[in-house]
C-alpha positions as a Markdown table, in Angstrom:
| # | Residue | x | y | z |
|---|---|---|---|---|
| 1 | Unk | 0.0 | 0.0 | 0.0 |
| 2 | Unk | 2.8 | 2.6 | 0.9 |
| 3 | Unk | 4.8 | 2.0 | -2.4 |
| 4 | Unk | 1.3 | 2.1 | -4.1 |
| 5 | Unk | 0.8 | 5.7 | -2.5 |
| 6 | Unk | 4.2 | 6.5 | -3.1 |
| 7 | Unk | 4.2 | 5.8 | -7.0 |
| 8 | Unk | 0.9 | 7.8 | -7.6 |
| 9 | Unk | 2.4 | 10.9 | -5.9 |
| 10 | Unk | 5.6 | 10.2 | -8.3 |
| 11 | Unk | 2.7 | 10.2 | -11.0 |
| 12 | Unk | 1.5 | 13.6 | -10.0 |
| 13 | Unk | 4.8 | 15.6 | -9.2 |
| 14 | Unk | 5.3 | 14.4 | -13.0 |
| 15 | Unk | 2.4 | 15.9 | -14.2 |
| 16 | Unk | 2.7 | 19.1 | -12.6 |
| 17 | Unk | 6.3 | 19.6 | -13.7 |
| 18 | Unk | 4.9 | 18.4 | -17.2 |
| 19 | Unk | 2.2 | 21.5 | -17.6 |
| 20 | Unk | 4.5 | 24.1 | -15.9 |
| 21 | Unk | 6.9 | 23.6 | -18.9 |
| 22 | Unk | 4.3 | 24.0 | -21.9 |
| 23 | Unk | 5.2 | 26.8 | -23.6 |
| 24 | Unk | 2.4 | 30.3 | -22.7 |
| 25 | Unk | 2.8 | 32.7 | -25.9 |
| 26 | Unk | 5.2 | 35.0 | -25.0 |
| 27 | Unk | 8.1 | 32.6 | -23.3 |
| 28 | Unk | 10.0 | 32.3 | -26.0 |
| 29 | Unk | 10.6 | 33.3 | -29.9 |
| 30 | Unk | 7.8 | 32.0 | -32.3 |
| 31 | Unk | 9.1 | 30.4 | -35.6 |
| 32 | Unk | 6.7 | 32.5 | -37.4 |
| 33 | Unk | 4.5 | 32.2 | -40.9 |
| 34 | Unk | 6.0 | 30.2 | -43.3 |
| 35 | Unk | 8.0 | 32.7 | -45.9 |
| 36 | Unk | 7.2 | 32.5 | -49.4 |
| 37 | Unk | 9.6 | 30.7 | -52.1 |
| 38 | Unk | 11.7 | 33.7 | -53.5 |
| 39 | Unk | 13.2 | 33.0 | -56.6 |
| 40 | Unk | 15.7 | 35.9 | -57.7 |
| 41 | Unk | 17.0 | 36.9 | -60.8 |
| 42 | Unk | 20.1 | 37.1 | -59.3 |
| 43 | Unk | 21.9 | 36.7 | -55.7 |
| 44 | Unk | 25.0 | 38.5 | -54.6 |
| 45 | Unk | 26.8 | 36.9 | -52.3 |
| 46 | Unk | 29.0 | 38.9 | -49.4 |
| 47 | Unk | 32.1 | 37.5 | -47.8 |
| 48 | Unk | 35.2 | 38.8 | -45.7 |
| 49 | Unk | 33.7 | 41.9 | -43.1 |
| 50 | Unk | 31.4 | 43.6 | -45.7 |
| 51 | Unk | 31.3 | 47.5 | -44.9 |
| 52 | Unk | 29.8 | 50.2 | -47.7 |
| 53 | Unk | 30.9 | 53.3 | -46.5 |
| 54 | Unk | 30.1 | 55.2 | -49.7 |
| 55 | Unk | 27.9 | 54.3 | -52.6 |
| 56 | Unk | 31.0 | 53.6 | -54.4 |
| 57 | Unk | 31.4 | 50.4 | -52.0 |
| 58 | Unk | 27.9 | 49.3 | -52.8 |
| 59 | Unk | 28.7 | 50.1 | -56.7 |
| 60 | Unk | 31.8 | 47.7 | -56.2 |
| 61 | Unk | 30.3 | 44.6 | -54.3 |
| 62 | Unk | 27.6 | 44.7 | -57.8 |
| 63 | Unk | 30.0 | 45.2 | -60.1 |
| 64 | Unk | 29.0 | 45.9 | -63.6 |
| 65 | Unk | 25.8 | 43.4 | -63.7 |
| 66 | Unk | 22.5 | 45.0 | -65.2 |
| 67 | Unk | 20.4 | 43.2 | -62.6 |
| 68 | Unk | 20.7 | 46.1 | -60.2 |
| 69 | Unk | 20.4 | 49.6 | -60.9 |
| 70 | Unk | 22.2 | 52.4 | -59.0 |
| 71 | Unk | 21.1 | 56.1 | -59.3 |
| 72 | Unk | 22.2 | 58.1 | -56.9 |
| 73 | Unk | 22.2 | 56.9 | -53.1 |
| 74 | Unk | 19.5 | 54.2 | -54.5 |
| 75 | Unk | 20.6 | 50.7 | -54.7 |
| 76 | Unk | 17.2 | 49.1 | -56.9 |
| 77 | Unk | 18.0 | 45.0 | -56.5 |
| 78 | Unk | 15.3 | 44.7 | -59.3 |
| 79 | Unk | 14.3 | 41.5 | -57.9 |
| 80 | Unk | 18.0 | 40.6 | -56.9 |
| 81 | Unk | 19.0 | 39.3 | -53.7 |
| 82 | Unk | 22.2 | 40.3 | -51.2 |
| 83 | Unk | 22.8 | 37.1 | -49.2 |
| 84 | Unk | 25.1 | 36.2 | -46.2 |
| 85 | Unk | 25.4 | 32.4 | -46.9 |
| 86 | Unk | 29.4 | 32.7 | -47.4 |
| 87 | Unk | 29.7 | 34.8 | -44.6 |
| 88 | Unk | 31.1 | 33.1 | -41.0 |
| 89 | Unk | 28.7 | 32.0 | -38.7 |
| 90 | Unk | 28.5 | 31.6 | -35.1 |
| 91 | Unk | 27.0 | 28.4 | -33.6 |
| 92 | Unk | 24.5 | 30.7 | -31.3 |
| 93 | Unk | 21.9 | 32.4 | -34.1 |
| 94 | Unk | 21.5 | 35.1 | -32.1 |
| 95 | Unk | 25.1 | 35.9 | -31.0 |
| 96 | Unk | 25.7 | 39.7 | -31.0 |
| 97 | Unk | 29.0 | 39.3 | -32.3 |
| 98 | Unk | 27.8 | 37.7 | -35.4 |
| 99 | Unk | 29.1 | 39.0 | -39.1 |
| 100 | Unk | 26.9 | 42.3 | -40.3 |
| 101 | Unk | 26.4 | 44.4 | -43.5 |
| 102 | Unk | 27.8 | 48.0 | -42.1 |
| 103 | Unk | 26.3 | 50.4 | -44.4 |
| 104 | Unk | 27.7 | 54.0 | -43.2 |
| 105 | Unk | 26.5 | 56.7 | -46.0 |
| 106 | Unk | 23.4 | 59.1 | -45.6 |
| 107 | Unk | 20.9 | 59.1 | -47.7 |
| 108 | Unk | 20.7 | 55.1 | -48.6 |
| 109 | Unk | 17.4 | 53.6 | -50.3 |
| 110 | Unk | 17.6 | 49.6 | -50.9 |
| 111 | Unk | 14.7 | 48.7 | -52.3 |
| 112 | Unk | 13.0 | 46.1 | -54.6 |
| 113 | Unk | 14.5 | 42.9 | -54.1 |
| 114 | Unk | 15.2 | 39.9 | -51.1 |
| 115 | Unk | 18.1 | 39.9 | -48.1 |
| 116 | Unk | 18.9 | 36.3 | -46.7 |
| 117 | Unk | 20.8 | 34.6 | -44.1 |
| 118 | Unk | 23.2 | 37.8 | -42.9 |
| 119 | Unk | 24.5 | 36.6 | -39.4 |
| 120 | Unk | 24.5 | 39.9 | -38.0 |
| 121 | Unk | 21.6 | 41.8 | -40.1 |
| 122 | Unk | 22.2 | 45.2 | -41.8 |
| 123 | Unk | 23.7 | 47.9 | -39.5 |
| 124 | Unk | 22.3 | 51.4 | -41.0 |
| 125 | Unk | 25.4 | 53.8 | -39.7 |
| 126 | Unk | 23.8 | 56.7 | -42.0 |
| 127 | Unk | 21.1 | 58.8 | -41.4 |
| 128 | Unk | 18.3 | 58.7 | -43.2 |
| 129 | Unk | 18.4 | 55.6 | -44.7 |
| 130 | Unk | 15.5 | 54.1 | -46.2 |
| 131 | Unk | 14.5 | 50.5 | -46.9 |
| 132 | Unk | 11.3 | 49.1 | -48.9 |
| 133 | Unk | 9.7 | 46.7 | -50.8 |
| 134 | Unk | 12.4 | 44.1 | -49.7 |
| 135 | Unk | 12.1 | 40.4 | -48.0 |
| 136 | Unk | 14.2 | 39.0 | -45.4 |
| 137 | Unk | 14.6 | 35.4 | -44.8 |
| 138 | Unk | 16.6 | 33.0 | -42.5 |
| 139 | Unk | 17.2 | 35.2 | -39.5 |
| 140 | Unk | 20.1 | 35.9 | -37.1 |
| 141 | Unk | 20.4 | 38.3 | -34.6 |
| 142 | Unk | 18.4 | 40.9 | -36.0 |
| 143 | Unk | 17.6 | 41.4 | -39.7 |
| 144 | Unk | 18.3 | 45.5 | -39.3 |
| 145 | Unk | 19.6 | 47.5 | -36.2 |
| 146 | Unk | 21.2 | 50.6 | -35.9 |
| 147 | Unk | 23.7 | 51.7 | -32.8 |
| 148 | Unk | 22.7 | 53.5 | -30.2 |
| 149 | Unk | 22.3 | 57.5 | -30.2 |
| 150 | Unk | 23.8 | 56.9 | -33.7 |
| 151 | Unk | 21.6 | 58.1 | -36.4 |
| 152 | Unk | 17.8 | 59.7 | -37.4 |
| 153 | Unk | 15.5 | 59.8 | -40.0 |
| 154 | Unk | 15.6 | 55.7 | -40.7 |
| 155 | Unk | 12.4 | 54.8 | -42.8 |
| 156 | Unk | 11.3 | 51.0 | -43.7 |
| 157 | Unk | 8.4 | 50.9 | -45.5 |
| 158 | Unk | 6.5 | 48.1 | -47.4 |
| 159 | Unk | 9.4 | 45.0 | -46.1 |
| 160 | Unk | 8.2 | 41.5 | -45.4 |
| 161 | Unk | 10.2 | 39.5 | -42.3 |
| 162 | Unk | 10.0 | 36.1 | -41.8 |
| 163 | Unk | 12.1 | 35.7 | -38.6 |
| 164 | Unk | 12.3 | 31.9 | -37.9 |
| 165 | Unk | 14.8 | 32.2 | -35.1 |
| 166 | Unk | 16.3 | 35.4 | -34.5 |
| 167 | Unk | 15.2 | 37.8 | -31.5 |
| 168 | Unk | 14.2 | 40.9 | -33.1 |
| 169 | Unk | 13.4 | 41.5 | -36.6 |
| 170 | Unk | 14.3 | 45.1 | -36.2 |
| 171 | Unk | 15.9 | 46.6 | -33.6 |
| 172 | Unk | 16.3 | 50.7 | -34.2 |
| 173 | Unk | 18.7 | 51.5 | -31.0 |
| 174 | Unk | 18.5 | 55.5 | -32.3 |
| 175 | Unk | 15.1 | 55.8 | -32.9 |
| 176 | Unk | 15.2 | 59.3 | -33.9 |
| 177 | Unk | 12.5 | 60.3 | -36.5 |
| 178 | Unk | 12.2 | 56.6 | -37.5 |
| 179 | Unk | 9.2 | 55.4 | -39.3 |
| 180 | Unk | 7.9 | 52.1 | -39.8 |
| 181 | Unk | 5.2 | 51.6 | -42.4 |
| 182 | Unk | 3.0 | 49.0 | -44.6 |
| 183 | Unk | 5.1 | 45.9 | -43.4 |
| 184 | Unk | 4.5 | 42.1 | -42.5 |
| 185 | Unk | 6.6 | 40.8 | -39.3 |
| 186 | Unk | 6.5 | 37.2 | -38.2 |
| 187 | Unk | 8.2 | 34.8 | -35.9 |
| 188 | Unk | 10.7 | 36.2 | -33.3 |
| 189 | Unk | 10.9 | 37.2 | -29.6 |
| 190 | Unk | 10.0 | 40.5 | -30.9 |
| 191 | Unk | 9.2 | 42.1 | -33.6 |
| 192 | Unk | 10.2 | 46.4 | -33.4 |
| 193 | Unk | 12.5 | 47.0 | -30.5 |
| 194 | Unk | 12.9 | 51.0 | -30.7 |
| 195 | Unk | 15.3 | 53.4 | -28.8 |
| 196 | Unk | 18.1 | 52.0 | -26.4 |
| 197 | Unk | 17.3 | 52.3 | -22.3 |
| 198 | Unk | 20.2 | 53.9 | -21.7 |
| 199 | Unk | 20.2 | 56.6 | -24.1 |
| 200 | Unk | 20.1 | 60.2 | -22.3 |
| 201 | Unk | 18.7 | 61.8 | -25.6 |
| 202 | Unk | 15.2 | 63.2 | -24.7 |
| 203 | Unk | 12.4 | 63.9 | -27.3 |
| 204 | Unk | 12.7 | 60.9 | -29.4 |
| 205 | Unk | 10.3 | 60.8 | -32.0 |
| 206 | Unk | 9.5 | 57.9 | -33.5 |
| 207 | Unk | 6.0 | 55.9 | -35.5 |
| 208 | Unk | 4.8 | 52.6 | -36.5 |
| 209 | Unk | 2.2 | 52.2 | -39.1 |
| 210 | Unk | -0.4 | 50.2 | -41.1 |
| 211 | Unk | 2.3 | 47.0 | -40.2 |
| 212 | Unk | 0.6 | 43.2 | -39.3 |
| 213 | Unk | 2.4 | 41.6 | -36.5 |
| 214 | Unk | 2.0 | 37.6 | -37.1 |
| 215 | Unk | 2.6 | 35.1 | -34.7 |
| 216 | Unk | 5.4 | 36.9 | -32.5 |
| 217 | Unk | 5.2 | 37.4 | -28.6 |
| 218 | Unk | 6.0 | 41.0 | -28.7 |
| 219 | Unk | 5.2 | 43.3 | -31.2 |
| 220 | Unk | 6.5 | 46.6 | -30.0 |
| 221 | Unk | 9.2 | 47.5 | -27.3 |
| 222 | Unk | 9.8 | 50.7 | -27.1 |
| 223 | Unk | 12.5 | 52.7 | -24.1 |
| 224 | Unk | 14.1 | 55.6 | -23.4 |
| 225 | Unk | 12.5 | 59.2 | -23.4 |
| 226 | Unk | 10.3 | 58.1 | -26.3 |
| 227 | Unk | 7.4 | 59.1 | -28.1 |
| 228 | Unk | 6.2 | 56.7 | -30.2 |
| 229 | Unk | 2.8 | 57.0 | -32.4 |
| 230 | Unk | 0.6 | 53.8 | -34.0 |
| 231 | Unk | -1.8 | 53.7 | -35.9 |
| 232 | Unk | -3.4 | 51.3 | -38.3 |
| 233 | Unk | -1.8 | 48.1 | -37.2 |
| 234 | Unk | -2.9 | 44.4 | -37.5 |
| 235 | Unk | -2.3 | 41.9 | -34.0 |
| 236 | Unk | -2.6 | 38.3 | -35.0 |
| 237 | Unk | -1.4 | 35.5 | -32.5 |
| 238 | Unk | 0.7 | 38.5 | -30.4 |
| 239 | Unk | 1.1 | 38.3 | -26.6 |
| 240 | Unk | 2.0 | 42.1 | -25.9 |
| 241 | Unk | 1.2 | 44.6 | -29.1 |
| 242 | Unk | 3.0 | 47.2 | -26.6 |
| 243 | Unk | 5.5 | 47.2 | -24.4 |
| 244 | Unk | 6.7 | 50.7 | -22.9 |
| 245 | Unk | 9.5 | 52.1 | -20.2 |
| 246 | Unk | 8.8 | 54.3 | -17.4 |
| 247 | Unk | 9.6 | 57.2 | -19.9 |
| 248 | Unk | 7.8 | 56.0 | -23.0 |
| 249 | Unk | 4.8 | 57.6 | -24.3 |
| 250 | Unk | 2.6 | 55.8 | -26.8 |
| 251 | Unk | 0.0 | 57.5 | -28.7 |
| 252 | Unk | -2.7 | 55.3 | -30.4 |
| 253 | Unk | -4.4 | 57.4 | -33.1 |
């Protein structure tokens, strides 16, 4: 009778331990939607530490071919894909120190075309950089950052990211006059992280926009003296569509 008792107790501390570890939404990153099959009309691999200080680095790592078009500041992939495939990476996905696209000039617009598999993401170093109508597949760390108290006026507009094991899909440490518009975010831990908490700057300005937030336990973290505006955007299997500091303002319009 005692071993009896004993072994149904054994069956019941099991049980308990066995619900307390199924998983509640926003524990841990979400693999996300399934991305879509992207089939480019031609991919550009980087290697070595890739760093576009100027244009005239970007107009390098392309070379002469007629499947992208540069005018100006604006890199147009046509369809064309930069990927990080040959580039070193770390056996943690979401290692900090992982390899990056550096892109350091003012005034960037990549737009029109796919970004896969970059370690480190793309690290906007320039101020007002604008990325659109692109896709970003086979996360790392993050899929595009900038450095805190860095830069301002960063624009994405119109970008898909499938984020099937990274943390964030974009993490905007300066903030500044950054605007976030028409995209699709899935999969992650989340999905906009905006301003660092230790920045000192005061009267950050920042907005999000007609964006869907799929399948990710976080949409929106936002810190430091911050001010952010939404409006128009789509919650579908989120946890927390906000989450703000003790010095964050959100304005729902």
């Amino acid at each position: 009778m005692k071993f009896k008792w004993i072994t149904t107790l054994c069956i019941l501390i099991a049980q308990a331990l066995l619900t307390s570890c199924v998983s509640t939404g926003g524990s841990g990153p979400s693999a996300g939607s399934k991305p879509p099959v992207v089939n480019p009309t031609k991919t550009f691999y980087l290697t070595g530490q890739p760093h576009w200080k100027t244009i005239a680095d970007a107009k390098k790592f392309f070379g002469s071919s007629s499947a992208v078009s540069l005018t100006g500041n604006t890199i147009n992939l046509k369809g064309s894909r930069i990927s990080g495939k040959k580039l070193k990476h770390p056996s943690n996905s979401q290692d900090e120190q992982a390899q990056e696209l550096k892109i350091g000039f003012d005034n960037l617009h990549l737009t029109n075309g796919s970004v896969d598999d970059i370690p480190g993401g793309i690290v906007l170093r320039g101020n007002k950089a604008k990325l659109s109508k692109l896709i970003f597949t086979t996360s790392g760390e993050d899929y595009v950052s900038t450095a805190k108290d860095t830069v301002r006026g960063t624009i994405i507009d119109g970008c898909k990211f499938y984020n099937n094991k990274g943390d964030k899909s974009i993490q905007l440490n300066a903030a500044e006059d950054a605007e976030i518009t028409n995209c699709y975010i899935t999969g992650g831990q989340t999905a906009i992280r905006l301003q660092e908490s230790t920045s000192k700057r005061k009267n950050i300005k920042c907005s999000v926009r007609d964006t869907t937030f799929d399948k990710v336990p976080t949409a929106i973290n936002v810190a430091g003296y911050t001010t952010l505006t939404v409006s128009g955007n789509t919650f579908k299997g989120v946890s927390e569509q906000y989450n703000g500091g003790p010095h964050t303002k959100i304005i729902k319009k």
